[in-house]
Structures are given as C-alpha cells and as structure tokens.
SELUM-936468 format. One line per 3 residues: number of its first residue (from 1); their letters; for each residue x, y, z of C-alpha. Coordinates in steps of 0.25 Angstrom, whole numbers, m for minus. Each point is the difference from the previous one (the first is absolute). Layout:
N
NUM> A> X,Y,Z; ...
END
This chain:
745
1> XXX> 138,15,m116; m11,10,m7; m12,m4,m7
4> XXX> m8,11,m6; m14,m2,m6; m7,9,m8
7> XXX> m9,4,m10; 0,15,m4; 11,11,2
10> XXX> m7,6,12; 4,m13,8; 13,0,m6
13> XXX> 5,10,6; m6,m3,14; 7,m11,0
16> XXX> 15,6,m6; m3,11,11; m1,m12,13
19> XXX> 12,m7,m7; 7,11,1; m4,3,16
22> XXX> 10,m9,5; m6,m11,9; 11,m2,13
25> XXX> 2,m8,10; m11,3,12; m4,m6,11
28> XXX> m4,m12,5; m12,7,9; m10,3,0
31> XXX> m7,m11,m7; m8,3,m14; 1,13,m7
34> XXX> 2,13,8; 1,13,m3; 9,10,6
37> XXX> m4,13,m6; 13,m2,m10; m5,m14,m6
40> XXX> m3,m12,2; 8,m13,7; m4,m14,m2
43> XXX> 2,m12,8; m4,m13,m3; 1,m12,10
46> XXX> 4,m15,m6; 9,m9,6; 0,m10,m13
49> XXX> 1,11,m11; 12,1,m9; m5,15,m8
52> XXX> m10,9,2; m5,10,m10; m9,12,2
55> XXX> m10,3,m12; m7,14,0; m13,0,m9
58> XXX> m6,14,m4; m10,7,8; m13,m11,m3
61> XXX> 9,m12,0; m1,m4,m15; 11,2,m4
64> XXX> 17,m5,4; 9,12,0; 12,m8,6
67> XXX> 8,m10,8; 9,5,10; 10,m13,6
70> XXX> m1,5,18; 14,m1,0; 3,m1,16
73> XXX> m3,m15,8; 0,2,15; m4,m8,10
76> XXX> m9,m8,m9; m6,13,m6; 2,6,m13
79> XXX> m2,14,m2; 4,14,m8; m2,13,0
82> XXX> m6,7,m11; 2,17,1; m9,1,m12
85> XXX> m13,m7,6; m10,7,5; m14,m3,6
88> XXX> m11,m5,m10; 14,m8,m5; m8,m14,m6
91> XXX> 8,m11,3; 2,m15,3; 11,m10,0
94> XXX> 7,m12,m6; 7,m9,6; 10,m12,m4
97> XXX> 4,m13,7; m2,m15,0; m12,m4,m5
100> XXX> m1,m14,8; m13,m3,4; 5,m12,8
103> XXX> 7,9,8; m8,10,2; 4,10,m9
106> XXX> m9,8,m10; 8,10,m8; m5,5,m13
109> XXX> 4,12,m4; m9,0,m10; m11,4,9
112> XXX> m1,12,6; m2,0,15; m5,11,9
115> XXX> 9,7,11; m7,m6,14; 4,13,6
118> XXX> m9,7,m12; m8,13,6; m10,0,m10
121> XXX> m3,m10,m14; m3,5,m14; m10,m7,m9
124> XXX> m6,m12,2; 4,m16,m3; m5,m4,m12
127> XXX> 0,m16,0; 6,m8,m10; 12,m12,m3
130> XXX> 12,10,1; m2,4,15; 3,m15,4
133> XXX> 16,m3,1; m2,m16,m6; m8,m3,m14
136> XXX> m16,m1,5; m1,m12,m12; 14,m8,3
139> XXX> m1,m14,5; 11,5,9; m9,11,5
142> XXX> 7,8,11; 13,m7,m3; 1,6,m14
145> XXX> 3,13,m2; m7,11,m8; 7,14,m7
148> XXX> m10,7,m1; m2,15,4; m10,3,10
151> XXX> 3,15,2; m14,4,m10; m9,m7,9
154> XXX> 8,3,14; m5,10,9; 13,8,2
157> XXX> 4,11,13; 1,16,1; 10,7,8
160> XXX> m8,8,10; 2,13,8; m6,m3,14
163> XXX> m2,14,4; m14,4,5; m4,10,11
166> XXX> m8,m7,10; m7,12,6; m4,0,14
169> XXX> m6,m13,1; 7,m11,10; m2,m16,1
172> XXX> m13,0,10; 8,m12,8; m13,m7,5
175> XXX> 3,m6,11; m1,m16,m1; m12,m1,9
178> XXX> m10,10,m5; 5,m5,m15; m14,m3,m9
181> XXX> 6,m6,m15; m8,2,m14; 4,m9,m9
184> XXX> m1,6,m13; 4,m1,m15; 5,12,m8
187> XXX> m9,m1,m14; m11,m7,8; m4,12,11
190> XXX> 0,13,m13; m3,m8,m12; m15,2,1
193> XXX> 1,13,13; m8,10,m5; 8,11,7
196> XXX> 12,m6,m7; 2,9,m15; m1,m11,m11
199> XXX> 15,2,m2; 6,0,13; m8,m15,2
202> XXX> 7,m14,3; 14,10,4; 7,5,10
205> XXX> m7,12,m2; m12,m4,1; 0,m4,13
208> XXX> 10,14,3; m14,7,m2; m3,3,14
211> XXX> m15,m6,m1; 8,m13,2; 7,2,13
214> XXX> m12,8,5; m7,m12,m1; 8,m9,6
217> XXX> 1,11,11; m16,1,2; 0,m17,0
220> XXX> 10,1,13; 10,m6,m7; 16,3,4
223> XXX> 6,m10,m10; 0,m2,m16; 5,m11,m4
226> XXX> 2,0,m16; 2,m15,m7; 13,m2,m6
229> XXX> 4,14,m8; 15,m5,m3; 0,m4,m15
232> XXX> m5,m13,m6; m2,m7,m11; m13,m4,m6
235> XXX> 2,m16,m2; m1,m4,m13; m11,m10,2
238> XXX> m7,9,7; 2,11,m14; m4,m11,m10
241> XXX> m14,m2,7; m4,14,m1; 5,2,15
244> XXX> 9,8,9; 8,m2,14; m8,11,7
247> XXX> 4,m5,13; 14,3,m4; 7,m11,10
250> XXX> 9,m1,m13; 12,7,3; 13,5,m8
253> XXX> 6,12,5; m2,3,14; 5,15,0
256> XXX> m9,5,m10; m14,2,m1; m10,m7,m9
259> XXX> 0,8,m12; m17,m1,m2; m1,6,12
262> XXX> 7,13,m6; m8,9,m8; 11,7,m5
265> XXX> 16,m6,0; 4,7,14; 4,m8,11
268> XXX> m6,12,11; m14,m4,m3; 2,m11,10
271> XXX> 8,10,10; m13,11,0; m11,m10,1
274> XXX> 7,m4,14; 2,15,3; m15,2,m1
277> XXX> m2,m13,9; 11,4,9; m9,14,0
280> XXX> m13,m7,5; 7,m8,10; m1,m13,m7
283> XXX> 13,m10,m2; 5,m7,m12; 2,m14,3
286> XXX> 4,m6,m13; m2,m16,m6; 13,m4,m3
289> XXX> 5,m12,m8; 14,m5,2; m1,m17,1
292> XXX> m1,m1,m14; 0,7,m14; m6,0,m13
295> XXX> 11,m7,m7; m5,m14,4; 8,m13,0
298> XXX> 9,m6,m12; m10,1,m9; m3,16,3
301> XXX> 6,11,m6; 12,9,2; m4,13,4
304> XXX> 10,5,12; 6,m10,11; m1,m12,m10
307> XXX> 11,6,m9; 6,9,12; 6,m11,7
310> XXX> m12,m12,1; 9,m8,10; 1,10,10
313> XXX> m14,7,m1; m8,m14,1; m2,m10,10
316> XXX> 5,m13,m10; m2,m15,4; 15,m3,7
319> XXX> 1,m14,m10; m6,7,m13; 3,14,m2
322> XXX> m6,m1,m13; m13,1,8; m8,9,11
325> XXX> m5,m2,14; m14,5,m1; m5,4,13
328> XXX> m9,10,m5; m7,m8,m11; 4,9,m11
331> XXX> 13,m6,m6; 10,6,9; 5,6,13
334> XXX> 8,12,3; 12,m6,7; 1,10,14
337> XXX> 12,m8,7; 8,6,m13; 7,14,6
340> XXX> m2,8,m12; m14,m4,m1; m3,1,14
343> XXX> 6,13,m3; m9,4,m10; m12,m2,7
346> XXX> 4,7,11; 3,12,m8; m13,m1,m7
349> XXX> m8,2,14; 11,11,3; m3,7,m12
352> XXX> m16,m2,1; 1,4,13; 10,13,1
355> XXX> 0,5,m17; m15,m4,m1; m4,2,15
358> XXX> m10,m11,1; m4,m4,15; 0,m16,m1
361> XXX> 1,m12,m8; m8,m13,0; 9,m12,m5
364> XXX> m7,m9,m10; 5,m15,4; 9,5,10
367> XXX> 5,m14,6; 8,0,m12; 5,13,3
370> XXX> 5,m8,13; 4,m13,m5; 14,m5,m1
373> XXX> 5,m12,m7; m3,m9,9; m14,7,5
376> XXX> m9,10,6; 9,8,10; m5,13,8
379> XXX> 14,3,2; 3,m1,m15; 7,10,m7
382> XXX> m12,10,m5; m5,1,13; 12,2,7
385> XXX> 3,10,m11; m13,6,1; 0,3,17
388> XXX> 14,5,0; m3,9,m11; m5,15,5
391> XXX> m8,2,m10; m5,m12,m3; m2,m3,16
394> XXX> m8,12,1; m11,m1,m11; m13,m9,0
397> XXX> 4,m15,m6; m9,m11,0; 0,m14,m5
400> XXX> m8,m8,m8; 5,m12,8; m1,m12,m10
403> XXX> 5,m5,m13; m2,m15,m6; 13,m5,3
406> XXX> 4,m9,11; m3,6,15; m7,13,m7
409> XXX> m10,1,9; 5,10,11; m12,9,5
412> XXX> 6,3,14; 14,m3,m2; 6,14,m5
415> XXX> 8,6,10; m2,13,8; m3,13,m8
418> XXX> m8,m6,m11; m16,m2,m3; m4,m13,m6
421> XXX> m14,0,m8; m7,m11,9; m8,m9,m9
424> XXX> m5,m7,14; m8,12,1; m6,0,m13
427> XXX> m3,m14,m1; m5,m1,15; m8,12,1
430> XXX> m7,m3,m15; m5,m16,4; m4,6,15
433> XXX> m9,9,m9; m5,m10,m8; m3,m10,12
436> XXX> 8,m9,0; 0,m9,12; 11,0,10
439> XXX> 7,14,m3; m2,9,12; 12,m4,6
442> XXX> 8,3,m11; m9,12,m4; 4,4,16
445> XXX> 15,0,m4; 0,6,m13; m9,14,6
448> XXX> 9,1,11; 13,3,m9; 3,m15,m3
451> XXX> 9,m1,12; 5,m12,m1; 4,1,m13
454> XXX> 6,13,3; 2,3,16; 17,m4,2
457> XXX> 13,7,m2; m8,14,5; m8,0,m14
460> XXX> m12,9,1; m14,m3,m6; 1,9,m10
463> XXX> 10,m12,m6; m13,m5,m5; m4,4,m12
466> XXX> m15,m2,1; m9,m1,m15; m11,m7,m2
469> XXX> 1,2,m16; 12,5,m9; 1,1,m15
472> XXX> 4,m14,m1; m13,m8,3; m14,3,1
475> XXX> m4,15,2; m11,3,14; m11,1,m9
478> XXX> 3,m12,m7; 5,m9,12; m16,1,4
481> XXX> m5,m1,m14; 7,m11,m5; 2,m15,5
484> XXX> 9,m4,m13; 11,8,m8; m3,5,m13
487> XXX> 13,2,m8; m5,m3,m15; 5,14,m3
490> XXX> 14,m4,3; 1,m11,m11; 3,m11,7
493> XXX> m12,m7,1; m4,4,14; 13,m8,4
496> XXX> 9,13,6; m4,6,13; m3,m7,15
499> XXX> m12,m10,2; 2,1,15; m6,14,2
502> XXX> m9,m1,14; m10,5,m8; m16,1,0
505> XXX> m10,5,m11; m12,1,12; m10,m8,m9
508> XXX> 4,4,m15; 12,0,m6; 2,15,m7
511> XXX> m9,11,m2; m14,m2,5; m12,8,2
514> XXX> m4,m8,13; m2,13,11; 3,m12,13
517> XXX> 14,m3,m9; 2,12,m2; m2,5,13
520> XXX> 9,m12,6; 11,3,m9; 1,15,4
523> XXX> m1,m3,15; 11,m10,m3; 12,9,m6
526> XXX> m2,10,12; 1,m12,9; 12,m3,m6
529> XXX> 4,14,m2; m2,1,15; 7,m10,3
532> XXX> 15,3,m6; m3,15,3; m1,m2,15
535> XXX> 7,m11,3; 18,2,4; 6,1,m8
538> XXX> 4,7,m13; m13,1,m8; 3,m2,m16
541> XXX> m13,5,m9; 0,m3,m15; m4,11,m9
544> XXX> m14,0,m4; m6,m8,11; m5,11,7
547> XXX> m8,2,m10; m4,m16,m5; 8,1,m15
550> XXX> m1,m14,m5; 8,m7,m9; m12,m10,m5
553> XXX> 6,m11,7; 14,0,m5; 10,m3,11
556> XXX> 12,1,m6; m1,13,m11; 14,1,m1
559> XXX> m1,1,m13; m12,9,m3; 3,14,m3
562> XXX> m13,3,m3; m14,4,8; m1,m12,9
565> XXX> 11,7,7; 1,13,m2; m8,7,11
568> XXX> m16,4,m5; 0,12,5; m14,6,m7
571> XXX> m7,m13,4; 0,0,16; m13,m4,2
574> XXX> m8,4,14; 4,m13,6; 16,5,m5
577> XXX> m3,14,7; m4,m6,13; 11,m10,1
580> XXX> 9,11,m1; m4,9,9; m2,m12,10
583> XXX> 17,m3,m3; 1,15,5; m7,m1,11
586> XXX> 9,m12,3; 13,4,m1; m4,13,8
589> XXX> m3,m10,11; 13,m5,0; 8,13,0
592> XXX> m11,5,12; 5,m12,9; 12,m2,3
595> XXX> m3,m15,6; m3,m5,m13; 15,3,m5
598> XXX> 8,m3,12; 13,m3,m2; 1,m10,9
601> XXX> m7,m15,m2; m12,m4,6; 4,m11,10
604> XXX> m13,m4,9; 10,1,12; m5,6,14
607> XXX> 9,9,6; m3,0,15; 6,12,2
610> XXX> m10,9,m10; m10,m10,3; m3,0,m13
613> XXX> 1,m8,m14; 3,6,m13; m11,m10,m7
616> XXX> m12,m10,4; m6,m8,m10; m14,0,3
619> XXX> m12,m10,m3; m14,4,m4; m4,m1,16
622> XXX> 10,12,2; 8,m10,8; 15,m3,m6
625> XXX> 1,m11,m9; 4,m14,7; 9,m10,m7
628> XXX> m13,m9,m3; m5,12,m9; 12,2,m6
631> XXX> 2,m14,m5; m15,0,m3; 0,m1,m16
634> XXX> m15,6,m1; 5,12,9; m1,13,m10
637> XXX> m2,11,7; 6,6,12; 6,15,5
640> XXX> 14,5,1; 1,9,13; 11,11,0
643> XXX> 4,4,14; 4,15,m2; 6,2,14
646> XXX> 11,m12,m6; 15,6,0; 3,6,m12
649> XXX> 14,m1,0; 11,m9,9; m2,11,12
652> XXX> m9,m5,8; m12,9,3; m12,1,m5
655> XXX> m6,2,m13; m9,11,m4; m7,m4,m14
658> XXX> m14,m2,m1; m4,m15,3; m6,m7,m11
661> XXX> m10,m12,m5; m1,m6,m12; m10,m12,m4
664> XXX> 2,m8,m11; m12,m9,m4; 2,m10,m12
667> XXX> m11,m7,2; m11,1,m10; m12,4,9
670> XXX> m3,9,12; 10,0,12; m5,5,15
673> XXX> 13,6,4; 2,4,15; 8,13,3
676> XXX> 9,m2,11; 1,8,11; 15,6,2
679> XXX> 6,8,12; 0,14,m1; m10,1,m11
682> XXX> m14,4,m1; m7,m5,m13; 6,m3,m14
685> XXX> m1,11,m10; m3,m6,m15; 10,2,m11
688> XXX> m3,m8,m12; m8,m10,m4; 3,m6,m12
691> XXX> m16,m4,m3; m3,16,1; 12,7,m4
694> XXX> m7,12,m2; m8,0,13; 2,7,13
697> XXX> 3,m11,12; m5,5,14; 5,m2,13
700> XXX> m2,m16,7; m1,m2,14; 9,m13,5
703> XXX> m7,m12,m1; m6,4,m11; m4,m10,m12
706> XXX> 4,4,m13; m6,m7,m12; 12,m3,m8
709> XXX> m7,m1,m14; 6,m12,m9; 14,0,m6
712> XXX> 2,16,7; 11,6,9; m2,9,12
715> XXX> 8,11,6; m1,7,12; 7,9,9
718> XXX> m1,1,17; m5,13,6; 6,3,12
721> XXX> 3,13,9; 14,1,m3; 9,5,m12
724> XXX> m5,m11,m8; m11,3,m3; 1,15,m3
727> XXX> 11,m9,m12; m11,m7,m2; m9,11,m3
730> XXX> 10,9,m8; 1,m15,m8; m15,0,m2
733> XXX> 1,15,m7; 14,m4,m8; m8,m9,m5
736> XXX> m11,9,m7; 12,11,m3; 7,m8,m12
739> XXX> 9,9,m8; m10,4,m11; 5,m3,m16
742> XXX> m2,m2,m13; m7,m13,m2; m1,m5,m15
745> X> m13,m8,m1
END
C-alpha cells in the first residue's frame, strides 16, 4: 500500500515515523484536508475512481516521502485520517481508474493531481511531456497513454492552520446604492508605488500597507475589486514566448490563493490585507473564475479535476465524451449541473466569504454559471444555490453576463439580488462621445440606470454595473488616443484583442505634442469619467484612469506583466494630477446628492398627485425634448432634469433632494444652452464643468444661455428657499472637503 522515496537517512526516518502513525478511517466531510488540532482528515470526492493514494512530499515539495492507500469510500468520497499530519504537511494525490477517453475518463495515476479543496499550493508548475496523461508525440495522441511521473514539475498543496485574529475591523457592508467599484489588479497597483517597500510589491502585503487603502479612501472609493487571486497557471504557449498569464483568468484551485501574490508561504497575508481594507471602510470584491480551468480540452494537461474524476468535473459533448463543450473558449467548461461540483463552488464562495471575509464577487462568464444542459436558465442550479444560500445571499455578486456559447448574451436576464456589468453602458456612452449620429436616445437610457434592461421583478438600479473601461480592452487614456489596437507585444501579430473598441484618437493616433489634441483628449476622459460617475447606477472605475495610465494602445494586455500594465506611479504628469483630482471631485458629487444614486429608476412618469416628475429630458431651447428630436440623428446635445421633490421611495410624499441638471453636448462646436426655469427655484448654482474642472461656476438666473463648449458636460444644481438647498450648499463644501491622503505622483 506504501511507497517510500527517498534520498538520505534524514527523509528515511520521516517517512518510517508517518508509516507508523496509522492512517484510519475519517470522514467523508469536510472536503479536502482539515485539520483538527490532532491531525489531519482527508476527503477526496470521485464518483468513477477505483483507489485513491495520499502522497506527502517534504516541506519544499521536492521530494516523495510516501503513498498512503485513503482507505474508506462514502458516498462517492474517499477519505482518511492521518493523526500524524500537521499543518505545513506537503501533499497531493493519485488516483486510479478507467483510463477511457471515449468515455470520459481520464485516470492516470502517474500524474499527481492537486486536492481542489487545497487551501494554499507549494512551488510552481514547471512545464514539460510528463504533466499530460496521453504521449504528447503518439499518433493516437490523447488516446494513448503515458507513464510518466509528473510529481517533479507538479505544484503540490500544504495543510494550513486557519487561525488568525481579526482585530476590530468588521465588513463595511456598503450599501448597494452608494457602492463605487475599483477595479484593480494585485502586482499591477504596488509593483512600481513608491510608498510600497521594494519587498512587499506585486503581494498581498503590499497593497496591506495602509498607503493603499488610504488612497482608495481619498479617491471615494467604497469597493476593490482585485482581478482573479485564486491560483493559475501560466499557459504554456504563453512561457515559451517570454510571457506570463498576468490576468490570471487561469484557474486551478479555487480555495487557495495565488502563490506569487505571497511574499512569504502563509495563507493570512490574503486575511490581513482585507483586515487593513476592512479598517478604511473599503470591501473586497473578488474576480472569480469558475466556468473553466487551466487543464484545457483532450489535448491539456492532468493537473486536478482531469485525473480526479474528468467526467463529472467537465461539461462533455453527450455523443463523444472523448471531447469537451467549450463555452468559454478555453478548451473546457466546469460542469455546474454536477452536485459535487456545484457543491464545490459553493463552498469556495462560502469559504471566501466567511474564512477569508471578502465582501463580494464578480463572476467571470457567469451565463455559464447558470446554464443547464439544455441552456441558459435564471433558475438554474448555481443561482438557485446562491439566493437560498445566507451567506452567499448576503454578499455582493455580479455577473459578467456573456460567454461564447449558444444564448450567452444575457445582460438583464439575471435574477433579483445580482449586479450585471452592463456592456450597453460602455458601448453607448463611449460612441455618444465620440459623435456618433443617432445615439441620444440610447445615450438617454443607459444615464438613467438602463431601465429597460434592468426595471422588472423589483430589481434596482444599482443592478447595473456601469464602466466605461475595464481591464479587458482599451484603458481611458487610450480609448481617446487610439483609433486601432496595438497588440504587437502579445505575439500574435496584432490578431488578439477587440477591433470594435468605439474608440477615437481626436486627430493623431498615439502620443502627440498637438496642445488642441491634447486638450480635447483631457476634456474628453472627464466627459466620460462624468458620465459613468454621475449616472444610476453602480459606477465601476478601473485602476489608473484617474490618473490617464496608458498601456501604448494594447487592448488586450493580458499577457503583459510588465510596465504597460503595472501602474506608473512616478510619472503622473500635471495633466495625470488634474485628472485625479477632478475624479475626486466627482465621486464627492455623487455621495453629496443623494438623487444621483436613487434606488429607484428614473421613469419620466408624471404623478399628478406630487405634481411632479422624477426626470425631463430637456432640449437646448430649455424646453423637453419632442419625439422629432429624439429620432433626430444629428441631435447630440441635450440636458437631463432631476426633479428633487420626486418620491424617493413607494410612500407617496414628497422628496427633499436637491434638483438637479445635467447637459450633455457632443457636438463638436459651441452649444447655446437655455436654463430652464423650475418651480420653486431661483437660479441654477454651477457644479462642474467639464471644460473648467478647476474653475469655480457662479450662480445663473433661469433663462440664462449657457455656452456649452464642444464635446463638454454640465452640471448644475437648483437654488431654492427650502431644505434643498441648504443640501445643496453642504454639497458645494463636501466637495472641496475630500479626505486628504497620500497621493504617489
């Protein structure tokens, strides 16, 4: 039953010491390897497996101390319990069965495969012939098979001790309304922070160092949102170019945490960074992978679930098991409508969220997440699992709501509870911008919470995940700087990466020393800045922006660990520091009126009763827009009227926010801009202009005409005698009363 390797006398007698520790029988829960304060259980799900061996490895990894036979099946899970095991025990398994590609099965026990319950991995995977479970050079390729060991170039798992003290720091729970997300990756904010120490960089210490959250806090930010930190793989095609999955949507092992994001080999670095967030009042909103992994299709390697039990992990074609449905586009797809896996997945989240204490997720291809044999269905099993569940019901999740696969676009579809990154927004509000001709209308809908994506079953605005840039794509600076990708970098001859980005360079592609260019460009990312930060709905901004960082064109870095995406800190230039401030000065607009975050959508409706409407849509004459100018395709500027005496909430009575007007001009020369008179006001007191965002706006009388300057937006807010205005007022002085921090550059 035993196997012992070993190369000096010193290991010998590690391993005589575990063989005579006595494995017994266990418990079939929980799943992967827990420790009890006594030792160590196992359990080891596979429906198709006919033995299971447990191998411990020395404290690197290296070395094979022994093989130890799990000697108890229950319920589909093998497991063991080993009184000898402590935590920092190396480990990984083996496991026999058919190997029947035609049906589905993969087992190889030649190839060690990782626990997918595994807290924390050791090493790195080292690339080679002896990690693939067929004979890469066979004629038969995946249909041979291959008896080599794979253990040397396997990453293998540790046995952790999951105690930590947390300290008085509690989970902010933003509320879903007030919720501004920053998309962020790990290595990419500290590599290059000056305030970061050099060996604390590219980890989860670095951005621990309070300096980080301090920053976020002094932007206005309330959310993090960290790109994928479960451990991945580094493709191989990608390491034989020179080049690295810095992304990281590569996933193996959805319990632990990437390894090159620990500076040193404990598992808690991860737990204190989001104590020190927790302790600034920002959430952790993590990037999680779980429609596919890194093993690929019948011609990737055996790493975990492949060798595990491929036929239950895997969505295979019903006719030809030998192969995989590929919804994703990366070989293979996690197959949900399995209970075990569903089961693993849903404990990953629990784990995240209650161990870990992160505040939220956002599901990387998440219609595959809810997609059953037969198709998409908001009632499938992850997403009944997931409202039912009171934890998982009670955390932040949000859907990327698309995959490649048939019926994959779902923006709108998800059911109540959950967020959805709305690529309308992103799309609409970026080719209004540029000028294209007929967008106001859709413009219209998109700045108003995107109701009719979004308005039904009682969902909310904040449903809509509103970004007009995310790390996959053109960057702000970029999408005004650039009219084509430039991907050379990538190796792929320019190939990889969207063509379609609504993009415009404003007269020169790249870097130019025109001063009109440059001025254009800089007026246009706070037009767009503007636009997602004021508008209902959930404002998402992606790390850097604030600040114009450029990735020199590249759209689709996913592959760059390197200075085109790691955050310049020492070379914000003046135009960087404006731009910043200006964000600020934005987000503190937001959170000093309320009726630009209403949790309630924006319907046009006039209620007779009030003798009010919550929004007007206002030509440049002042007057509100008539269906001619709406359908007009040279129509690009026009003003959107927030009636602050609107109900707040279904009792009806009046509201008491600040009413508000905001002009949006598209158009490439001067607008004349009538202000509208509105009952119960007395002039319009001017808030931000995004062609002075420095300057100081006076007060207008009604009637007034504004000059819209070319390609600017507007925003004012109404005077009156009442309570609004004193809001109003207290807005104006919140505005210049930012919480004061370290700001690198």
């Amino acid at each position: 039953m035993d196997q012992t390797v070993h190369s000096d006398d010193a290991l010998t007698r590690a391993a005589s010491s575990l063989r005579r520790s006595r494995i017994s029988e266990g418990k079939p829960f929980p799943l992967g390897a827990t420790w009890d304060g006594l030792g160590v259980n196992f359990a080891l799900f596979s429906a198709h497996a006919t033995k299971v061996e447990l191998c411990l490895f020395d404290d690197s990894g290296e070395t094979e101390l022994e093989r130890i036979e799990l000697p108890e099946y229950t319920d589909e899970v093998w497991h063991g319990y080993l009184p000898a095991a402590r935590p920092g025990t190396v480990y990984g398994y083996r496991v026999h069965g058919p190997y029947e590609p035609d049906a589905g099965h993969r087992f190889n026990p030649n190839k060690l495969v990782l626990d997918p319950y595994a807290k924390q991995l050791v090493g790195r995977l080292r690339w080679g012939p002896e990690l693939f479970g067929y004979q890469l050079d066979h004629v038969d390729k995946d249909l041979s098979y291959d008896e080599r060991d794979s253990a040397p170039l396997m990453q293998k798992c540790r046995v952790i001790d999951p105690a930590f003290t947390w300290g008085a720091a509690r989970k902010p729970e933003v509320p879903w309304e007030r919720t501004i997300v920053y998309e962020m990756h790990v290595k990419g904010f500290t590599q290059l922070h000056p305030l970061v120490p050099d060996a604390d960089r590219g980890t989860f210490s670095g951005l621990a160092h309070s300096e980080v959250p301090a920053y976020l806090r002094s932007l206005g930010i309330t959310s993090a949102e960290l790109l994928p930190i479960h451990a991945f793989v580094d493709d191989s095609y990608l390491v034989e170019k020179g080049l690295r999955n810095y992304w990281g949507y590569n996933s193996l092992a959805f319990f632990a945490p990437e390894p090159r994001y620990l500076k040193t080999p404990l598992a808690n670095e991860f737990k204190a960074m989001v104590n020190q967030f927790h302790a600034h009042g920002i959430e952790i909103i993590l990037d999680v992978v779980y429609n596919h992994t890194a093993e690929g299709n019948e011609l990737g390697p055996t790493l975990s679930f492949k060798g595990i039990d491929n036929a239950s992990y895997y969505r295979l074609l019903p006719d030809q098991r030998r192969y995989y449905i590929n919804d994703t586009g990366t070989g293979n797809t996690v197959n949900l409508s399995h209970p075990r896996v569903l089961q693993l997945v849903a404990d990953s989240l629990r784990y995240w969220a209650t161990e870990m204490r992160v505040d939220g997720f956002r599901f990387d291809l998440a219609t595959i997440l809810a997609r059953e044999p037969y198709g998409f269905d908001e009632g499938g099993g992850f997403l009944d699992a997931c409202r039912q569940d009171p934890v998982l019901s009670s955390v932040k999740l949000i859907a990327e709501p698309w995959d490649i696969g048939p019926g994959g676009y779902q923006v709108g579809q998800f059911p109540p509870g959950w967020a959805e990154w709305n690529d309308k927004f992103r799309d609409t509000v970026r080719a209004f911008w540029k000028g294209d001709e007929g967008s106001i209308a859709d413009f219209a809908k998109r700045v108003s919470g995107s109701g009719d994506l979004f308005n039904k079953r009682g969902r909310r605005p904040w449903a809509s995940v509103n970004f007009v840039t995310a790390h996959d794509g053109f960057n702000l600076n970029d999408l005004v700087s650039y009219n084509d990708k430039h991907n050379e970098a990538n190796g792929e001859d320019n190939r990889d990466g969207h063509s379609n980005n609504h993009s415009w360079n404003c007269g020169a592609e790249g870097p130019t020393d025109d001063p009109d260019i440059t001025a254009l460009r800089e007026r246009q990312k706070r037009n767009l800045l503007a636009t997602m930060l004021l508008s209902h709905g959930t404002p998402m901004l992606l790390a850097g922006d604030e600040f114009g960082h450029t990735q020199h064109g590249n759209n689709n870095a996913y592959a760059q660990d390197n200075e085109t995406t790691w955050l310049a800190w020492m070379g914000i230039t003046a135009n960087g520091r404006s731009l910043r401030e200006f964000t600020r000065k934005l987000i503190a607009t937001r959170k000093a009126f309320p009726i630009l975050y209403r949790s309630r959508f924006l319907v046009g409706s006039h209620n007779e009763e009030l003798d009010v409407k919550d929004v007007t849509w206002l030509a440049p004459s002042g007057e509100e827009m008539t269906t001619e100018q709406w359908q007009d395709g040279n129509a690009k500027c026009f003003a959107l009227l927030l009636d602050g005496r609107a109900q707040e909430t279904g009792i009806k009575r009046r509201g008491s926010d600040a009413t508000m007007l905001l002009i949006y001009n598209a158009h490439h020369d001067v607008v004349n801009f009538t202000l509208p008179a509105v009952a119960e006001g007395r002039s319009w007191l001017g808030l931000i202009d995004t062609n002075q965002p420095e300057g100081q706006m006076p007060a207008f009388e009604f009637g007034h005409v504004y000059a819209m300057t070319g390609r600017s937006l507007v925003v004012f807010g109404l005077a009156t005698e009442s309570i609004a205005t004193r809001r109003l007022r207290q807005g104006l002085g919140a505005l210049l009363d930012v919480a004061e921090a370290p700001l690198p550059g």
